[in-house]
ZATI-379190 format. One record per residue (C-alpha): residue number from 1; residue in one letter; x, z, y. Coordinates in pm, 1 decimal, decimal comma. Layout:
<tiba resi="NUM" resn="A" px="X" pz="Z" py="Y"/>
...
//
This chain:
<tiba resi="1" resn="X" px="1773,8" pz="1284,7" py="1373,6"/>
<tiba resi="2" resn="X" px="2123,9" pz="1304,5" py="1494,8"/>
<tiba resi="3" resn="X" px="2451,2" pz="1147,0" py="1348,0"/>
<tiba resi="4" resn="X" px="2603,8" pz="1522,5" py="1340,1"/>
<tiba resi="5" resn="X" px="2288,3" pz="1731,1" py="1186,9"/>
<tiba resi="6" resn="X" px="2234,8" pz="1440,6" py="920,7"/>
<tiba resi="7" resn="X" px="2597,5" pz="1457,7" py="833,8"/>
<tiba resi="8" resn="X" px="2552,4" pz="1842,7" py="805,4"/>
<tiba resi="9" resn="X" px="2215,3" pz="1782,3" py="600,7"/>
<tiba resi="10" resn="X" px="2429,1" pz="1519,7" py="339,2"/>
<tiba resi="11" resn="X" px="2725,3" pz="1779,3" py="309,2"/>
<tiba resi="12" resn="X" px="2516,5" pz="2100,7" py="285,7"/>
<tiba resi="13" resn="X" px="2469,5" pz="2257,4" py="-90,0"/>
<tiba resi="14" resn="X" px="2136,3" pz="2348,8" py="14,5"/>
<tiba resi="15" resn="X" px="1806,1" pz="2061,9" py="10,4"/>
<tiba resi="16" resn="X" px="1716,4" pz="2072,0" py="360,3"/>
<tiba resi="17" resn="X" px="1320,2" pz="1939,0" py="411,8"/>
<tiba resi="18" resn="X" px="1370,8" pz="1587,9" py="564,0"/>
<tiba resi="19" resn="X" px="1127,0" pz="1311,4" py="558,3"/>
<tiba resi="20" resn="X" px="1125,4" pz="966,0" py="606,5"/>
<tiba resi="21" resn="X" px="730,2" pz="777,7" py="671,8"/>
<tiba resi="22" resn="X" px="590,1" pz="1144,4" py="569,8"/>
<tiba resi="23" resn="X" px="769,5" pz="1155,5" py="205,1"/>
<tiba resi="24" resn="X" px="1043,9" pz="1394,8" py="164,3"/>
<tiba resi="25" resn="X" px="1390,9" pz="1217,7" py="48,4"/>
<tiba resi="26" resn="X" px="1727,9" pz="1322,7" py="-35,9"/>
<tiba resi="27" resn="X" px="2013,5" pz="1219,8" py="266,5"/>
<tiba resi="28" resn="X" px="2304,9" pz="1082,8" py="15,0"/>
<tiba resi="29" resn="X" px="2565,3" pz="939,3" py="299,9"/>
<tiba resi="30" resn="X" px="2575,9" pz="901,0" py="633,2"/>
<tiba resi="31" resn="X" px="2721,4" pz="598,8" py="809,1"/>
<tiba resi="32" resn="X" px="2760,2" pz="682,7" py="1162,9"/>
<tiba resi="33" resn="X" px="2933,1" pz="401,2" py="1322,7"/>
<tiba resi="34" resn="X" px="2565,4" pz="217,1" py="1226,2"/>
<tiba resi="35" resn="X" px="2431,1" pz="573,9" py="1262,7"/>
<tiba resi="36" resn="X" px="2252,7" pz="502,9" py="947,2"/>
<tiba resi="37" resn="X" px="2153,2" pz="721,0" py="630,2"/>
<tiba resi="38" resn="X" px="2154,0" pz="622,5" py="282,0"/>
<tiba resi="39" resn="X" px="1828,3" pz="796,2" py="90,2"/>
<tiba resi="40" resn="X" px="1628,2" pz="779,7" py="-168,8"/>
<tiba resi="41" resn="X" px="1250,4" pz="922,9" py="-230,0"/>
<tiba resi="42" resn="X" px="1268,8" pz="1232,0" py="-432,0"/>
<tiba resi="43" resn="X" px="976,4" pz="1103,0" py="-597,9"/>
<tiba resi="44" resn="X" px="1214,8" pz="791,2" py="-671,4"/>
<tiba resi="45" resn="X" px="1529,4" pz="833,9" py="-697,8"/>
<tiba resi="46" resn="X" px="1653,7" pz="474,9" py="-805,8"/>
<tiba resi="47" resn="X" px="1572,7" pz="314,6" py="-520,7"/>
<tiba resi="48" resn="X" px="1790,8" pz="405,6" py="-281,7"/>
<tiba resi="49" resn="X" px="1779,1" pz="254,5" py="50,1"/>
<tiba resi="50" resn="X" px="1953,8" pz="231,3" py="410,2"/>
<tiba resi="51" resn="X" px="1772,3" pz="397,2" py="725,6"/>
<tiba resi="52" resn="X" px="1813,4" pz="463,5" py="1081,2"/>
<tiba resi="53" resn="X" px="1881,2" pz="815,3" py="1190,0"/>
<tiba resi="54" resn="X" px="1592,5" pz="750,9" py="1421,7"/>
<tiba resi="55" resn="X" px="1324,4" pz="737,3" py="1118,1"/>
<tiba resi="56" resn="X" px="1434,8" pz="1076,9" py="963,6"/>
<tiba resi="57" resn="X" px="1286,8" pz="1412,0" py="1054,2"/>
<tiba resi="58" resn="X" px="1392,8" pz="1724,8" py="952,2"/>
<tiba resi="59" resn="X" px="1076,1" pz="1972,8" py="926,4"/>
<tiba resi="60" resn="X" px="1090,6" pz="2359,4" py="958,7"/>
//
């Protein structure tokens, strides 16, 4: 995913469908000088963790 559409994603009212290893999780800040995300599982939301744009998808 990119820096700007995960920023969009983290700002956005509206849960967008983005995954992470094929489980859907929640985009809580965006770091983009390390162009990293900071998520957590929705199925888990106390452990939140850092992850590289690269290993988020947004699905349709």
């Amino acid at each position: 995913m990119n820096t700007q559409r995960a920023i969009e994603i983290s700002e956005s009212s509206i849960m967008a469908n983005v995954t992470f290893n094929g489980s859907r999780v929640y985009i809580q800040h965006v770091n983009d000088s390390q162009e990293t995300a900071r998520v957590y599982h929705l199925d888990d939301p106390e452990n939140e963790q850092d992850i590289d744009l690269n290993n988020l998808i947004e699905n349709s």
